[in-house]
N, C-alpha and C positions, 0 to 999 in steps of 0.2 A: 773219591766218593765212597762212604761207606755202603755195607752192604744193606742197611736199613733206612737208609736215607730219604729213597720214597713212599716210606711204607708210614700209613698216619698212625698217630700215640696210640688209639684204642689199640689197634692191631699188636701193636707194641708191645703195651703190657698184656693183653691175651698172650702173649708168646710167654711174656713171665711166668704170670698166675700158670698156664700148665705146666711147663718145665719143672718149677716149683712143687705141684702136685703128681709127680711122673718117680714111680721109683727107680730106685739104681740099674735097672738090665734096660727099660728102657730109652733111661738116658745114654746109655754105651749102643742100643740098636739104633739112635737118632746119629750120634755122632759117627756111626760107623756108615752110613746111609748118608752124610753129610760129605765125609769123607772120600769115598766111591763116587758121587755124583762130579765133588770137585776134582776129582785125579781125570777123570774123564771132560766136564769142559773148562777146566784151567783153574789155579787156584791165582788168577788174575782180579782185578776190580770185577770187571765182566760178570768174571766164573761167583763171584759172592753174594753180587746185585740178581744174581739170577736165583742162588739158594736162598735167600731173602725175600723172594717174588714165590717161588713153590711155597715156601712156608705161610706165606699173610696169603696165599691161593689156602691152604690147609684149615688157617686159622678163618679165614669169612667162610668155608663151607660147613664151621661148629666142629673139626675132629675137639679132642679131649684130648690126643697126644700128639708130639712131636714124632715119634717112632711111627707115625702114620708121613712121613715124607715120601716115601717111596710109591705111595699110593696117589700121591699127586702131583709126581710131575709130567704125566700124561694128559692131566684137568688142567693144567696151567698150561699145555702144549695146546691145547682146546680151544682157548680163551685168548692166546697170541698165536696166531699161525703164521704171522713176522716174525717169528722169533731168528736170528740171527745163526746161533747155536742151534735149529732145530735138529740137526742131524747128530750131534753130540748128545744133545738131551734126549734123544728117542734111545741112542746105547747106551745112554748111562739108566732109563727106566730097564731096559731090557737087564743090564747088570744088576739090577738092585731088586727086580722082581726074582729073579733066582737068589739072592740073596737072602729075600724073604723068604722064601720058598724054603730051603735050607734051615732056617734057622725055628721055622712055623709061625710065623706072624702071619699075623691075621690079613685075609684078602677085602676086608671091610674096613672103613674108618670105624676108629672109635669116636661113635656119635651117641647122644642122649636119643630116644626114640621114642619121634612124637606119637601122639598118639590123637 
């Protein structure tokens, strides 16, 4: 199963269209945040269906960037409290919020703000 596999079209290409629009540091702080998450719950089927589920959790609450993963997979821990993994994915939030921290990303999504 891939790791996109439940995730519907729209969501989909929202993943493109930002990527697309995300410049070069923050495509290296998404995939370095992608990377951390998966060394901690398994770069298994599992561990991909799960970074595929944070991300369309990112993309339906409107972020503007991928580099905001780290910020969500505590919202997606939220929202599934079956989660299988939950003990892995709470160290892997805890390793990637220092991560952020570190590097000064933002503690906020990048959202459009309504008004």
């Amino acid at each position: 199963m891939g790791a996109f596999e439940k995730i519907d079209v729209d969501s989909k290409k929202e993943m493109v269209q930002i990527w697309e629009r995300m410049g070069d540091e923050d495509k290296d702080y998404f995939v370095d945040q992608v990377a951390l998450a998966l060394s901690i719950w398994g770069s298994d089927d599992a561990g991909k269906v799960l970074v595929g589920k944070v991300i369309s959790t990112l993309v339906t609450d409107g972020s503007e960037n991928l580099a905001d993963f780290g910020l969500y997979i505590e919202e997606y821990l939220v929202g599934n409290r079956e989660e299988k993994r939950s003990g892995k994915v709470k160290r892997a939030s805890g390793i990637i919020s220092r991560y952020r921290l570190k590097n000064a990303l933002s503690s906020v999504p990048h959202k459009e703000i309504e008004l």
